[in-house]
C-alpha positions as CSV (number, residue, x, y, z in Angstrom):
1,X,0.0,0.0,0.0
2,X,1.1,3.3,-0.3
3,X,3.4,5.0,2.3
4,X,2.6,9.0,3.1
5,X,2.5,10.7,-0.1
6,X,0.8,13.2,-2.4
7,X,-3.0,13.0,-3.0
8,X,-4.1,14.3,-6.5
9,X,-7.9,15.5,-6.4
10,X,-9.3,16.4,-10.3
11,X,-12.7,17.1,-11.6
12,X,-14.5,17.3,-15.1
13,X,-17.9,18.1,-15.7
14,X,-19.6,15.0,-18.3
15,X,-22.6,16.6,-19.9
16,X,-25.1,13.9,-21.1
17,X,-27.9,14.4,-23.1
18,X,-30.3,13.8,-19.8
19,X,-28.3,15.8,-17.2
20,X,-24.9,16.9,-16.2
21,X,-22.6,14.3,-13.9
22,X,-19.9,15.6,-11.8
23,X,-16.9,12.9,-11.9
24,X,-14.3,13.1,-9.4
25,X,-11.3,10.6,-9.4
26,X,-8.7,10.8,-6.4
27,X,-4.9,9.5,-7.2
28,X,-3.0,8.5,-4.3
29,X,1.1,7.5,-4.7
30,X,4.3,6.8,-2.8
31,X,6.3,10.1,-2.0
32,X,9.2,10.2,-4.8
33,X,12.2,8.4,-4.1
34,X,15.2,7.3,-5.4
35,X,13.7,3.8,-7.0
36,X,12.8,3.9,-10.7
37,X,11.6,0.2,-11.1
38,X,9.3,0.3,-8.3
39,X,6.2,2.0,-7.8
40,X,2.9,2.2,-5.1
41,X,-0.2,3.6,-6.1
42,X,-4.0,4.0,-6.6
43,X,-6.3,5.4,-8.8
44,X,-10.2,5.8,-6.7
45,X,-13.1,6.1,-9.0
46,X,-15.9,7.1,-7.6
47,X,-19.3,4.4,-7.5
48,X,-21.2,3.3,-10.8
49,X,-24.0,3.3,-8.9
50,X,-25.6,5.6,-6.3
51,X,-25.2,4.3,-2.8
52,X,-22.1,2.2,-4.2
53,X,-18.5,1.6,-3.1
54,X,-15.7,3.2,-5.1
55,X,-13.4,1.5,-6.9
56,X,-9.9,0.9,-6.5
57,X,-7.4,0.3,-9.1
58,X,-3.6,-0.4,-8.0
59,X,-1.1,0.7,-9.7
60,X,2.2,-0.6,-10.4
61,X,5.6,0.3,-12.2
62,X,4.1,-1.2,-15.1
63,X,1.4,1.7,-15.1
64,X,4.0,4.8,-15.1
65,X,6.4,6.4,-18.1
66,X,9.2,7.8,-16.6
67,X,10.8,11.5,-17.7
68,X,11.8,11.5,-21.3
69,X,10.4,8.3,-22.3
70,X,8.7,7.5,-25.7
71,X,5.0,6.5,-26.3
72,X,5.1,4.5,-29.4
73,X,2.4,2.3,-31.7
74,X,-0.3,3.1,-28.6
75,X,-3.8,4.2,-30.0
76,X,-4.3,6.0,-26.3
77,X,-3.0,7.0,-23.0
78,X,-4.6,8.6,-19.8
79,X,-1.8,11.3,-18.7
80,X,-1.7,12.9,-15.4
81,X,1.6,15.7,-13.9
């Protein structure tokens, strides 16, 4: 699990053709440190369905791109600084 770190709060408003949902996602990582293989993390999504739990994806070293890295032969990316 994550030791003491930063907590990332972001918001965008979703219109839909029947009304307007707020959508709040909360990322929550390790503080930086000197170790570029390994990482701690988790992205919560809020519930699906009202009255719900909210999701929790982990995330690994496997889900970051480091400084300077390329992106290549990927149709899409989710990118967050």
């Amino acid at each position: 699990s994550p030791k003491s770190g930063e907590f990332f709060r972001s918001s965008l408003n979703l219109a839909s053709s029947d009304n307007l949902t707020h959508y709040v996602a909360a990322l929550t990582s390790e503080a930086p440190n000197p170790h570029v293989n390994t990482f701690s993390g988790k992205l919560t999504l809020p519930p699906v369905e009202e009255g719900g739990s909210c999701i929790d994806i982990p995330l690994g070293a496997e889900n970051i791109l480091l400084r300077g890295a390329v992106l290549r032969n990927t149709e899409w990316a989710i990118g967050l600084s």
